[in-house]
mmJSON file of the N, C-alpha and C atoms, coordinates in Angstrom:
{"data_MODEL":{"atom_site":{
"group_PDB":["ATOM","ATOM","ATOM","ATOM","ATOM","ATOM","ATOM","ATOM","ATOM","ATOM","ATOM","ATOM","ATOM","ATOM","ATOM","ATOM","ATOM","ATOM","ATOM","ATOM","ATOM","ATOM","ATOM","ATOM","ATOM","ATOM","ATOM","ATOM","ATOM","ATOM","ATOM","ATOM","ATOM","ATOM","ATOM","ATOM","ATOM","ATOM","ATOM","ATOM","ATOM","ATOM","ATOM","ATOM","ATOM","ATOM","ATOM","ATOM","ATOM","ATOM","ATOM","ATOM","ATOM","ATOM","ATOM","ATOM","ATOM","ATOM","ATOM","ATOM","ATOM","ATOM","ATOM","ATOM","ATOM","ATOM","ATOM","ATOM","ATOM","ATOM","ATOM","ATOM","ATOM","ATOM","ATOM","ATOM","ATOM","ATOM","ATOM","ATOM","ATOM","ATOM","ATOM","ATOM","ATOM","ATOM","ATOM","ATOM","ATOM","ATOM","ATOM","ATOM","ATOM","ATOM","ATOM","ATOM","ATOM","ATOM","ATOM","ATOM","ATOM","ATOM","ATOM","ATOM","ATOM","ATOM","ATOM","ATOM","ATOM","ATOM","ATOM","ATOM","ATOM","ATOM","ATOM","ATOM","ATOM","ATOM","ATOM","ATOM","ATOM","ATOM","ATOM","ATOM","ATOM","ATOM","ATOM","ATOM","ATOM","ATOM","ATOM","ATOM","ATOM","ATOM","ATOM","ATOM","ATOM","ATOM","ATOM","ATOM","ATOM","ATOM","ATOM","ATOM","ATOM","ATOM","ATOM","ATOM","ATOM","ATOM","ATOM","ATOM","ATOM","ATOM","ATOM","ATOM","ATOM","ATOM","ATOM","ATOM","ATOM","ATOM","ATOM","ATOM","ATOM","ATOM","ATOM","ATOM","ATOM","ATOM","ATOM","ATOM","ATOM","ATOM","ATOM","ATOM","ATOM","ATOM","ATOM","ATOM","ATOM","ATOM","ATOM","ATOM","ATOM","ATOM","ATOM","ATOM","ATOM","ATOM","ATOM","ATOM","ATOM","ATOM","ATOM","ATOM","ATOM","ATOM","ATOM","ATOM","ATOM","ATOM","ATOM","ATOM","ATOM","ATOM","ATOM","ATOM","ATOM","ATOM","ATOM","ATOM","ATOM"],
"id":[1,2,3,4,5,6,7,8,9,10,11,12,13,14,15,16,17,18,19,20,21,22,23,24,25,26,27,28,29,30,31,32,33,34,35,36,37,38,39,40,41,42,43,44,45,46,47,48,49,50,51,52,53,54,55,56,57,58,59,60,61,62,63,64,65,66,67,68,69,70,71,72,73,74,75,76,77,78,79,80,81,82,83,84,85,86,87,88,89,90,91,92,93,94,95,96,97,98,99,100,101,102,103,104,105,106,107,108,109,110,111,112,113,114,115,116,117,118,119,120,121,122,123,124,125,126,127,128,129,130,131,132,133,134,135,136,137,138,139,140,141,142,143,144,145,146,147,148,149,150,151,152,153,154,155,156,157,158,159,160,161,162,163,164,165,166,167,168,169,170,171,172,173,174,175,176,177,178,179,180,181,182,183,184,185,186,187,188,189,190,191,192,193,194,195,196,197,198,199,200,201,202,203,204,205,206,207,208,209,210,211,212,213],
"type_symbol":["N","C","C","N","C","C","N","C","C","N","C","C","N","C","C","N","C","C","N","C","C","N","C","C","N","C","C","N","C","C","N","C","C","N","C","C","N","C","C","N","C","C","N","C","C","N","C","C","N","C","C","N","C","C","N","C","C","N","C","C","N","C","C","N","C","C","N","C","C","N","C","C","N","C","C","N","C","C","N","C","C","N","C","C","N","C","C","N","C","C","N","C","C","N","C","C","N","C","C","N","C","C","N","C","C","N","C","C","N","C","C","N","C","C","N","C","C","N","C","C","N","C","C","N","C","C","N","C","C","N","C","C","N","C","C","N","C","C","N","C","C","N","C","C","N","C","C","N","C","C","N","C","C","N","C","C","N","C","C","N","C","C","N","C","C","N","C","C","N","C","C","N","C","C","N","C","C","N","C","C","N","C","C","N","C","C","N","C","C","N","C","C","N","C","C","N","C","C","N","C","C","N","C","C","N","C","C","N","C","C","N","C","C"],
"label_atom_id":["N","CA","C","N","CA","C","N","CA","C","N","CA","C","N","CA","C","N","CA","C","N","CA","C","N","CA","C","N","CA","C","N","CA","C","N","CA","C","N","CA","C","N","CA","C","N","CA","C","N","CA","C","N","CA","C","N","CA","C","N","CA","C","N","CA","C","N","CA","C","N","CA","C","N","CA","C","N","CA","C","N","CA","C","N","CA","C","N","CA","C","N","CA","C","N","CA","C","N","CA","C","N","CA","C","N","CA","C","N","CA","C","N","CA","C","N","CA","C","N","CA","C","N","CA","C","N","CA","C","N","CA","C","N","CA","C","N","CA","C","N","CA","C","N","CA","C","N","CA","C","N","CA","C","N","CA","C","N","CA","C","N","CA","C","N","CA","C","N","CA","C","N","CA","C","N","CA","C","N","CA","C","N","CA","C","N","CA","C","N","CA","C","N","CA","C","N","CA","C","N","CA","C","N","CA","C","N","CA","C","N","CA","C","N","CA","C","N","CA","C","N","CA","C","N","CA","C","N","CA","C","N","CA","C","N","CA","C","N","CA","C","N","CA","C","N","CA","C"],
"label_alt_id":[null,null,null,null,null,null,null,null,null,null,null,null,null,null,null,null,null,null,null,null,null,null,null,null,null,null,null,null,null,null,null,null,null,null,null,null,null,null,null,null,null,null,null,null,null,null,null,null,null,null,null,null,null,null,null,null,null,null,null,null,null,null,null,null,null,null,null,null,null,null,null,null,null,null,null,null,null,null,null,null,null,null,null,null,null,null,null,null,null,null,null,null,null,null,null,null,null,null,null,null,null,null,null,null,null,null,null,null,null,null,null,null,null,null,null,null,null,null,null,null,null,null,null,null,null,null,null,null,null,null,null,null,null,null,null,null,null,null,null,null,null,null,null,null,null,null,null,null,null,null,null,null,null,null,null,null,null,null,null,null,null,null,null,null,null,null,null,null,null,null,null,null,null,null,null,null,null,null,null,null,null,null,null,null,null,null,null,null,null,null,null,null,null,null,null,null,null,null,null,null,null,null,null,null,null,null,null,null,null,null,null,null,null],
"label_comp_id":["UNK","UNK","UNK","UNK","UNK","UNK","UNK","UNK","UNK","UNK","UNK","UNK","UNK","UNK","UNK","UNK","UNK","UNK","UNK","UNK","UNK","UNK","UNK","UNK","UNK","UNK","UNK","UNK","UNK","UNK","UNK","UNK","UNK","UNK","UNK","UNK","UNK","UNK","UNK","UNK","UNK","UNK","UNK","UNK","UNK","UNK","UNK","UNK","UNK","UNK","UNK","UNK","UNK","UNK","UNK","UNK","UNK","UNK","UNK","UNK","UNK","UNK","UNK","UNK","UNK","UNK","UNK","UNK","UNK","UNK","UNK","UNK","UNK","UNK","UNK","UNK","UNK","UNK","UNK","UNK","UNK","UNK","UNK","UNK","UNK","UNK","UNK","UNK","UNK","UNK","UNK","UNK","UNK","UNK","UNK","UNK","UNK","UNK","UNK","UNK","UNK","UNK","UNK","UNK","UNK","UNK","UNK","UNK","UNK","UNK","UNK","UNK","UNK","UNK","UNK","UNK","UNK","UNK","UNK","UNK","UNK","UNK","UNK","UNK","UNK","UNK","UNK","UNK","UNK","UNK","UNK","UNK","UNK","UNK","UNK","UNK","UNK","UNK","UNK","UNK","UNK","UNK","UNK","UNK","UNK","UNK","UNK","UNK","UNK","UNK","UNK","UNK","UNK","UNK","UNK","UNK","UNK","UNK","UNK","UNK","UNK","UNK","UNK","UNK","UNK","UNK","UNK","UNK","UNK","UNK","UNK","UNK","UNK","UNK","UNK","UNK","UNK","UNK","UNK","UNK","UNK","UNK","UNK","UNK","UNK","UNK","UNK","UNK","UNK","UNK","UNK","UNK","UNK","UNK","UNK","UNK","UNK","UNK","UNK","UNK","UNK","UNK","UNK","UNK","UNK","UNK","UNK","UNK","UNK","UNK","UNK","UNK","UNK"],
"label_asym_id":["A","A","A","A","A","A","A","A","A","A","A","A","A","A","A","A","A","A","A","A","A","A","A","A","A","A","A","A","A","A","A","A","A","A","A","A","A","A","A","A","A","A","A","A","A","A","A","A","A","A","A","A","A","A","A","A","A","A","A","A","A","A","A","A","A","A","A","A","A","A","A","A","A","A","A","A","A","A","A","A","A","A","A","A","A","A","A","A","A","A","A","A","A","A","A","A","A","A","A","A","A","A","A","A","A","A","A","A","A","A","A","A","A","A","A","A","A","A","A","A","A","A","A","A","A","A","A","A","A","A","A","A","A","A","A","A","A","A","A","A","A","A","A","A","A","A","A","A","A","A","A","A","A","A","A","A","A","A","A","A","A","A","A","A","A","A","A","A","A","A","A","A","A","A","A","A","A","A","A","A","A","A","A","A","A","A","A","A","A","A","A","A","A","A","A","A","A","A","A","A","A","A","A","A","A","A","A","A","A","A","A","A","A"],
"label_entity_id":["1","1","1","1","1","1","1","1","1","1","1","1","1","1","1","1","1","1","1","1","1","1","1","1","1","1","1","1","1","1","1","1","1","1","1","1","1","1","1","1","1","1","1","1","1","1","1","1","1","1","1","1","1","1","1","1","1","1","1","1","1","1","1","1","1","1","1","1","1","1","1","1","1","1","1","1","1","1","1","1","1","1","1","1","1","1","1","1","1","1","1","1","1","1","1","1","1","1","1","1","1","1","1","1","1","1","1","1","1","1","1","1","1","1","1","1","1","1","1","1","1","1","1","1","1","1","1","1","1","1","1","1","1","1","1","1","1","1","1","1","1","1","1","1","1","1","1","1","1","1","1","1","1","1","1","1","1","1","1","1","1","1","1","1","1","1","1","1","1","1","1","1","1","1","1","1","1","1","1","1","1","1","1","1","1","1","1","1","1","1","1","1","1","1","1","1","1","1","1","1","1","1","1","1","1","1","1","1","1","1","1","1","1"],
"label_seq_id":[1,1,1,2,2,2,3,3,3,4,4,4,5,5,5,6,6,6,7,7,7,8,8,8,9,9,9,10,10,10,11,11,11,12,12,12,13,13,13,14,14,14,15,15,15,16,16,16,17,17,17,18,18,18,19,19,19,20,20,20,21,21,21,22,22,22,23,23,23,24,24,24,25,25,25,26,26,26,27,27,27,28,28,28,29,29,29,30,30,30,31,31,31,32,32,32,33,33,33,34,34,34,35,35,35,36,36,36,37,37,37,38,38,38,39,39,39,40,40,40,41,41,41,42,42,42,43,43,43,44,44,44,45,45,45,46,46,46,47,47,47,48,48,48,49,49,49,50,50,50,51,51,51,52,52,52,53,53,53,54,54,54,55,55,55,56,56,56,57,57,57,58,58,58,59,59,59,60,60,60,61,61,61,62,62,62,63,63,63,64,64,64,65,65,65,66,66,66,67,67,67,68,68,68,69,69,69,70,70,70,71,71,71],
"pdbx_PDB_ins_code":[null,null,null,null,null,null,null,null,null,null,null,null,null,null,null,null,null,null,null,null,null,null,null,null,null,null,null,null,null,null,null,null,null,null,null,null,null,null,null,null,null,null,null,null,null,null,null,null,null,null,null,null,null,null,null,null,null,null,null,null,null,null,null,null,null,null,null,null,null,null,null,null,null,null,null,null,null,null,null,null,null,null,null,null,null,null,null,null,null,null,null,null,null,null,null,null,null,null,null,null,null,null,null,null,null,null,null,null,null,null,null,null,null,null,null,null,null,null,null,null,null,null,null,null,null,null,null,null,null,null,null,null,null,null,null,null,null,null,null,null,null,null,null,null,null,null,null,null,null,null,null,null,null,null,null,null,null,null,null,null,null,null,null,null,null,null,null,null,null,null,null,null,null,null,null,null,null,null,null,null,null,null,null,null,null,null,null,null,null,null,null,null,null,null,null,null,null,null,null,null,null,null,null,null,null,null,null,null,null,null,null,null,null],
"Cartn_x":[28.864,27.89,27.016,27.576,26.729,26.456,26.696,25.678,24.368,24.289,23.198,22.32,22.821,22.049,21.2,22.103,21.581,20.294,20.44,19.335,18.631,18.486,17.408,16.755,17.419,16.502,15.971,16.722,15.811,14.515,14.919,13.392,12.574,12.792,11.937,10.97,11.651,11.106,10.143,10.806,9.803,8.846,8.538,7.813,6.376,6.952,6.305,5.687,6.103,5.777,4.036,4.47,3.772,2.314,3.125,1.759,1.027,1.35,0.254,-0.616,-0.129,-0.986,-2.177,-1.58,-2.312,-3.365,-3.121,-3.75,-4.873,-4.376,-5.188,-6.288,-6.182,-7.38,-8.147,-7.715,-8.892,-10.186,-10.289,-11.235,-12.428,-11.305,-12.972,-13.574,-13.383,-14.199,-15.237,-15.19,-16.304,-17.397,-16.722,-17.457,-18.647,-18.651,-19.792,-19.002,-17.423,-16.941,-16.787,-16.618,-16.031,-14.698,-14.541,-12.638,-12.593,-13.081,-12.667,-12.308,-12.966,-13.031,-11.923,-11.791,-10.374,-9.273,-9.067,-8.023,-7.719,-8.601,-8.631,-8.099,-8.303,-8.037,-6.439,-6.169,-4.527,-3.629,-4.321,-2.977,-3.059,-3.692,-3.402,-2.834,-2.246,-1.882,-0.363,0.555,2.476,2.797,2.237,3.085,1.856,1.091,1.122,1.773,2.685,3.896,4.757,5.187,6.021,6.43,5.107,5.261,5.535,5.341,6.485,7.432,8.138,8.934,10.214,9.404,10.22,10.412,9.83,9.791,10.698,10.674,12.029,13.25,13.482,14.484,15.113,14.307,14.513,14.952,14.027,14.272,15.363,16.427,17.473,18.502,18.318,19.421,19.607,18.808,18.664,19.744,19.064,19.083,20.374,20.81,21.469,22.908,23.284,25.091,25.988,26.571,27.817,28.846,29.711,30.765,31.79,32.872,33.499,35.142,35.129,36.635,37.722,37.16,38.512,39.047,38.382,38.979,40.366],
"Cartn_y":[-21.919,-21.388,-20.325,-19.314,-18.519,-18.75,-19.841,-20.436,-21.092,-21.997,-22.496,-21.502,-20.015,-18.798,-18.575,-18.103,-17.807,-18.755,-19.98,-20.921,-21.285,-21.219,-20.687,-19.817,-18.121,-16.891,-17.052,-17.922,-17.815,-18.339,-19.524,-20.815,-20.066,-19.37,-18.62,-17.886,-17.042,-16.418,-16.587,-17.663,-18.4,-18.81,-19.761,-20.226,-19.204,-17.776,-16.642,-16.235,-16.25,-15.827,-16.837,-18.095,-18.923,-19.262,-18.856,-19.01,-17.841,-16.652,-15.693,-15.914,-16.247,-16.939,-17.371,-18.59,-19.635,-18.966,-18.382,-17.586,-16.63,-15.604,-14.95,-15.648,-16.78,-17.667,-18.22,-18.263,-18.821,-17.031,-16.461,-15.548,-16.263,-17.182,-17.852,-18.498,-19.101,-20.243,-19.069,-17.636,-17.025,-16.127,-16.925,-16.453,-17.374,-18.534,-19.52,-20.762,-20.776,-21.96,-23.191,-24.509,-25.396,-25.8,-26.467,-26.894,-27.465,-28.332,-29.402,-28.292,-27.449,-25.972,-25.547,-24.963,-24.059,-24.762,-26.282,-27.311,-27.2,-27.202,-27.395,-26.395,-25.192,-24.076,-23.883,-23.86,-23.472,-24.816,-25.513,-26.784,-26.662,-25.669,-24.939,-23.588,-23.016,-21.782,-22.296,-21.488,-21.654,-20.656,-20.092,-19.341,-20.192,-20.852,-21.738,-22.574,-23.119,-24.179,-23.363,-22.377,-21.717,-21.844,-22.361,-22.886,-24.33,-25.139,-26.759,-26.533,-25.931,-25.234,-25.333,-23.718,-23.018,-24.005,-24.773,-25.356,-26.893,-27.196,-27.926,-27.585,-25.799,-25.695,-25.406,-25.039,-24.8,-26.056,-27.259,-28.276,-29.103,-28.724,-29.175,-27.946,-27.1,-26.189,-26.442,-27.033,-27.235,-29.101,-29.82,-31.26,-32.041,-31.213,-31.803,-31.875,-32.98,-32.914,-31.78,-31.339,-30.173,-30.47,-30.024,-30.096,-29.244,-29.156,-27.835,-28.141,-27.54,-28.106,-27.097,-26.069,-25.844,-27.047,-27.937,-28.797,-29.487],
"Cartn_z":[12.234,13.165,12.493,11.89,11.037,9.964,9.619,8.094,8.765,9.923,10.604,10.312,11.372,11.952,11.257,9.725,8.323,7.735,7.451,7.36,8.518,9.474,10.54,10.445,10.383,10.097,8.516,7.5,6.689,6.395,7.178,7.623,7.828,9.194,10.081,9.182,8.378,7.354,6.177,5.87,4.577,5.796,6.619,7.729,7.734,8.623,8.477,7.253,5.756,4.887,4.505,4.733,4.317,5.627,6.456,7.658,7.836,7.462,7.065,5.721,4.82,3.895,4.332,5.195,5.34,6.228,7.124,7.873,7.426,6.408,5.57,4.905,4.263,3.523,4.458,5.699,7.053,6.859,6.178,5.811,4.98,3.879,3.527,4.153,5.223,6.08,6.584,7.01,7.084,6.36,4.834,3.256,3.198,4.013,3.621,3.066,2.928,2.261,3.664,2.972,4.293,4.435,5.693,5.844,4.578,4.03,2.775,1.644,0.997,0.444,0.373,1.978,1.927,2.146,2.48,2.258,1.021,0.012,-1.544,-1.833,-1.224,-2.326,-1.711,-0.373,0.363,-0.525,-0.852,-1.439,-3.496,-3.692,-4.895,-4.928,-4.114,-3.913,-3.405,-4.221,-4.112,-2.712,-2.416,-1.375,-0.292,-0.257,1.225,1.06,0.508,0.322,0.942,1.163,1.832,3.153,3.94,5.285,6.085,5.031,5.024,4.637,3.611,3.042,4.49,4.559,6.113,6.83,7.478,8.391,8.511,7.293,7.088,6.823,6.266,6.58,7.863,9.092,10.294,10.709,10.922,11.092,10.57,9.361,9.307,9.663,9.798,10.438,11.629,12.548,13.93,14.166,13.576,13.374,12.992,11.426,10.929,11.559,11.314,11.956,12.114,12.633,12.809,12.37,11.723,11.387,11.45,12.35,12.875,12.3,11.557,10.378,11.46,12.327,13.231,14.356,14.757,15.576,15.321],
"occupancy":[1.0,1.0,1.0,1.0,1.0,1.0,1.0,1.0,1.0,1.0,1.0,1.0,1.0,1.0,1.0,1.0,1.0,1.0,1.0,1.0,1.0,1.0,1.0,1.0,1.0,1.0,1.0,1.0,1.0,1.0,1.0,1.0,1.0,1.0,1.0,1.0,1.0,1.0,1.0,1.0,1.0,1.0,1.0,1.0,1.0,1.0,1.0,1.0,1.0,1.0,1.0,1.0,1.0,1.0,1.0,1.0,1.0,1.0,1.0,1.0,1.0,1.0,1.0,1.0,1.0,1.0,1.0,1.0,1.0,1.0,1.0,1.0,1.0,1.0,1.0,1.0,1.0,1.0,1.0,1.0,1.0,1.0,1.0,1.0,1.0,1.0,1.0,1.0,1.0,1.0,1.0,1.0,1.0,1.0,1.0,1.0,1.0,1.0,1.0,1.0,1.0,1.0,1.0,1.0,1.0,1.0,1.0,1.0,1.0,1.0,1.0,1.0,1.0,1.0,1.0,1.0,1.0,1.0,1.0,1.0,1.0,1.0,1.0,1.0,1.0,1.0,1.0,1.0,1.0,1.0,1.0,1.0,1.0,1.0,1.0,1.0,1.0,1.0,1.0,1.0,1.0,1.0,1.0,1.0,1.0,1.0,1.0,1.0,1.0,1.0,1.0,1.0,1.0,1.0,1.0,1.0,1.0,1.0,1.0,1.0,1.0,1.0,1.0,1.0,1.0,1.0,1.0,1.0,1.0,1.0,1.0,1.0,1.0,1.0,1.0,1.0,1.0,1.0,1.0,1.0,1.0,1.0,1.0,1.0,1.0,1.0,1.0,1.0,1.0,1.0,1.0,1.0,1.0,1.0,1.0,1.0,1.0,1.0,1.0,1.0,1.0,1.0,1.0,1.0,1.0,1.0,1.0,1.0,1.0,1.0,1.0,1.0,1.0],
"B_iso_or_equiv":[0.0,0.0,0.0,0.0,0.0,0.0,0.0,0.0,0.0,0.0,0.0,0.0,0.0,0.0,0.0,0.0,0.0,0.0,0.0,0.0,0.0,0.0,0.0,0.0,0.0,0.0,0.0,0.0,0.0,0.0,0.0,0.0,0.0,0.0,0.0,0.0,0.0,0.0,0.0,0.0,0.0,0.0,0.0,0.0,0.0,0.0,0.0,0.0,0.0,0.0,0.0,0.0,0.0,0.0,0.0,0.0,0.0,0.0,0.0,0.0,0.0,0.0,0.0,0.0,0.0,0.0,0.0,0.0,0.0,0.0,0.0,0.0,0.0,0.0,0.0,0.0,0.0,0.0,0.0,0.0,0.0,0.0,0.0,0.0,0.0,0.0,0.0,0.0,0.0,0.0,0.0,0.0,0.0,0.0,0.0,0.0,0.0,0.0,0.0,0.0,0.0,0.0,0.0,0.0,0.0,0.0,0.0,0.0,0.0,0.0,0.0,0.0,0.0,0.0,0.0,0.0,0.0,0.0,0.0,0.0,0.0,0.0,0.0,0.0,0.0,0.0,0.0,0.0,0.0,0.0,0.0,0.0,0.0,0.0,0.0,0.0,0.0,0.0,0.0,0.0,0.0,0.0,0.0,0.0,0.0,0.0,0.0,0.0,0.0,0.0,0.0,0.0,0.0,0.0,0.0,0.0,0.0,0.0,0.0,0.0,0.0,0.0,0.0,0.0,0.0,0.0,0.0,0.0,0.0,0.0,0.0,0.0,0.0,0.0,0.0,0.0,0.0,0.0,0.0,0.0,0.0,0.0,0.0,0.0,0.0,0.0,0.0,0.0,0.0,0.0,0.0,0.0,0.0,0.0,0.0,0.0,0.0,0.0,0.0,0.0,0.0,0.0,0.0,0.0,0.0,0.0,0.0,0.0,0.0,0.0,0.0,0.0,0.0],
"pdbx_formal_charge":[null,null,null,null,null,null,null,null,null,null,null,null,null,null,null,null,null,null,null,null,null,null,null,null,null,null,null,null,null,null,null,null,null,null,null,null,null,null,null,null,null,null,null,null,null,null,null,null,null,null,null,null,null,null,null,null,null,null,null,null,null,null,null,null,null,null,null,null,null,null,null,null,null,null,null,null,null,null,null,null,null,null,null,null,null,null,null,null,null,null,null,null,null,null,null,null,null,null,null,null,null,null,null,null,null,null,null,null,null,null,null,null,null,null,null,null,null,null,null,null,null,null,null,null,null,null,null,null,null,null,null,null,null,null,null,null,null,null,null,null,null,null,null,null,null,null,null,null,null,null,null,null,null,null,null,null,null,null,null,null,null,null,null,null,null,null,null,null,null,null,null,null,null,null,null,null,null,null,null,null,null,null,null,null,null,null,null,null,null,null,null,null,null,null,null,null,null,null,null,null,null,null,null,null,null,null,null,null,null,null,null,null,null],
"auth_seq_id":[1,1,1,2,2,2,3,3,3,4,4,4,5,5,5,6,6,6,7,7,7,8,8,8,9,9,9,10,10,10,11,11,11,12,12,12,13,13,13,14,14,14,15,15,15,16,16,16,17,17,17,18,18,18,19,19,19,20,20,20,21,21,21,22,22,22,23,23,23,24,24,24,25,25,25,26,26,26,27,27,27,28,28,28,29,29,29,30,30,30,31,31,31,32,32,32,33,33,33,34,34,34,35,35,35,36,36,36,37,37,37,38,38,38,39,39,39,40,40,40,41,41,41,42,42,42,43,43,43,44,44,44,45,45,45,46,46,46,47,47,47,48,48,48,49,49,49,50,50,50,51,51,51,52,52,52,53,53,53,54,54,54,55,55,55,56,56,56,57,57,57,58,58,58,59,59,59,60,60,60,61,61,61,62,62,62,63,63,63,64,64,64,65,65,65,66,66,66,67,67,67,68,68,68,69,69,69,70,70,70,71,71,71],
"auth_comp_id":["UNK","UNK","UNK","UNK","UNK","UNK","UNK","UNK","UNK","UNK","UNK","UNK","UNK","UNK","UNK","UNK","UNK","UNK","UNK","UNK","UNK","UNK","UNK","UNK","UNK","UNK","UNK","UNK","UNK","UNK","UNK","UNK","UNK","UNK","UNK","UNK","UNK","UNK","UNK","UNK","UNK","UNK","UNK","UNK","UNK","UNK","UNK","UNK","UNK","UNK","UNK","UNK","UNK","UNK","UNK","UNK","UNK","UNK","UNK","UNK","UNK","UNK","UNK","UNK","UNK","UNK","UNK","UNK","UNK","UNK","UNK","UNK","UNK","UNK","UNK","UNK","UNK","UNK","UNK","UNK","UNK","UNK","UNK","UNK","UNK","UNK","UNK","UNK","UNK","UNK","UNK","UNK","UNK","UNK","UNK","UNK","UNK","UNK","UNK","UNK","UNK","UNK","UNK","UNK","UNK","UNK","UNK","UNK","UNK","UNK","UNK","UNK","UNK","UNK","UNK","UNK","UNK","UNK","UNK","UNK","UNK","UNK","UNK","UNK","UNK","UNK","UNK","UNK","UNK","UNK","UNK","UNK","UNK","UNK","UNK","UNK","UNK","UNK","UNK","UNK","UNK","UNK","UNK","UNK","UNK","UNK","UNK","UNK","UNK","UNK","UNK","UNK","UNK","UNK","UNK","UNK","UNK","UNK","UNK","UNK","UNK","UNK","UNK","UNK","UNK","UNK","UNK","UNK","UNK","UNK","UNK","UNK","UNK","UNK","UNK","UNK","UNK","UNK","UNK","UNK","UNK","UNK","UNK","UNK","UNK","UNK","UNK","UNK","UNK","UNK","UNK","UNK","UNK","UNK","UNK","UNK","UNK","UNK","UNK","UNK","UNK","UNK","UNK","UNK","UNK","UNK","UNK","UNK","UNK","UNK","UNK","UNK","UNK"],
"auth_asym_id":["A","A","A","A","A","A","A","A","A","A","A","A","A","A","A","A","A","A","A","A","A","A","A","A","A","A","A","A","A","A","A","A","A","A","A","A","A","A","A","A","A","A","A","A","A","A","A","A","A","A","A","A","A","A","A","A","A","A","A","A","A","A","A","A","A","A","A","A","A","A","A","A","A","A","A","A","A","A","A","A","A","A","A","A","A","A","A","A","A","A","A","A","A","A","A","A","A","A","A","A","A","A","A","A","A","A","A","A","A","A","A","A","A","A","A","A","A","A","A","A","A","A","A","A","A","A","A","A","A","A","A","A","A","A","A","A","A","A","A","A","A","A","A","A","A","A","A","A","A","A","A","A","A","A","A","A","A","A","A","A","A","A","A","A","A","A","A","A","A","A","A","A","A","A","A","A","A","A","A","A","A","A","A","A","A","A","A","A","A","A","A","A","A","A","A","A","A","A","A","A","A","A","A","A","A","A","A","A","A","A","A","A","A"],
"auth_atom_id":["N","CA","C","N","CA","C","N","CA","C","N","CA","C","N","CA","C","N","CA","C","N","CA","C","N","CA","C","N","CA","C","N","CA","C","N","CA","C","N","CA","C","N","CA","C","N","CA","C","N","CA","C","N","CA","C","N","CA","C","N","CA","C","N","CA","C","N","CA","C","N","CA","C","N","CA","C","N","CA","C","N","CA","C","N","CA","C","N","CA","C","N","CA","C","N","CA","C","N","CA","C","N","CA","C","N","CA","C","N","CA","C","N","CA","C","N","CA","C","N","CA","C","N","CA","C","N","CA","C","N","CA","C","N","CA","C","N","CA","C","N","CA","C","N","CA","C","N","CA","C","N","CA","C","N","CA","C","N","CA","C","N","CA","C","N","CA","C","N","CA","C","N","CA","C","N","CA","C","N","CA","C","N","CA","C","N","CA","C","N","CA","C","N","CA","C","N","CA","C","N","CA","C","N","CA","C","N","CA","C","N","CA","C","N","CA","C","N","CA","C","N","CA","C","N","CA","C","N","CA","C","N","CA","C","N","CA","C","N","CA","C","N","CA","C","N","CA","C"],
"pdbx_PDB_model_num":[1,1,1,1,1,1,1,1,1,1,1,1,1,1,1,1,1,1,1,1,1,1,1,1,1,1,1,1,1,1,1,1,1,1,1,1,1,1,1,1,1,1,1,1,1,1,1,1,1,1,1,1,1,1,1,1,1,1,1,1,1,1,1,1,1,1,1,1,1,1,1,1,1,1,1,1,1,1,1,1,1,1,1,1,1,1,1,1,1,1,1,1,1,1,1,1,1,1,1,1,1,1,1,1,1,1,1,1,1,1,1,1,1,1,1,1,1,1,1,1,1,1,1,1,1,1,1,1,1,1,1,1,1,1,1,1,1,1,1,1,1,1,1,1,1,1,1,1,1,1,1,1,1,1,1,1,1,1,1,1,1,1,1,1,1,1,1,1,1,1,1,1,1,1,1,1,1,1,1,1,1,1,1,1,1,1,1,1,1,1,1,1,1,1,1,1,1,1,1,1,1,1,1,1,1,1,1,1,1,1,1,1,1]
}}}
């Protein structure tokens, strides 16, 4: 149960880390650049990988099978 917790809050985290990123570079779209632009530039940058990242680890902390070796 608290290993889930653990890889949940850490998802969460990387998740967060990586969606402010992503968030932050929505600044160039009001530099004069376009979506195609700042698509280009967020899928060359390692910490916006951070937020698929997160988000699959949430998604298997949630998902994956249980296994409760006290039964």
């Amino acid at each position: 149960m608290f290993f889930r917790a653990f890889w949940l809050l850490t998802g969460f985290g990387v998740s967060v880390s990586g969606g402010v990123s992503v968030i932050g570079y929505l600044n160039l779209l009001t530099t004069g650049h376009t979506f195609k632009e700042y698509w280009n530039f967020i899928t060359y940058r390692p910490e916006c990988y951070l937020l698929p990242i997160g988000i699959f680890i949430i998604t298997m902390s949630i998902y994956l099978p249980y296994s409760n070796e006290d039964d």
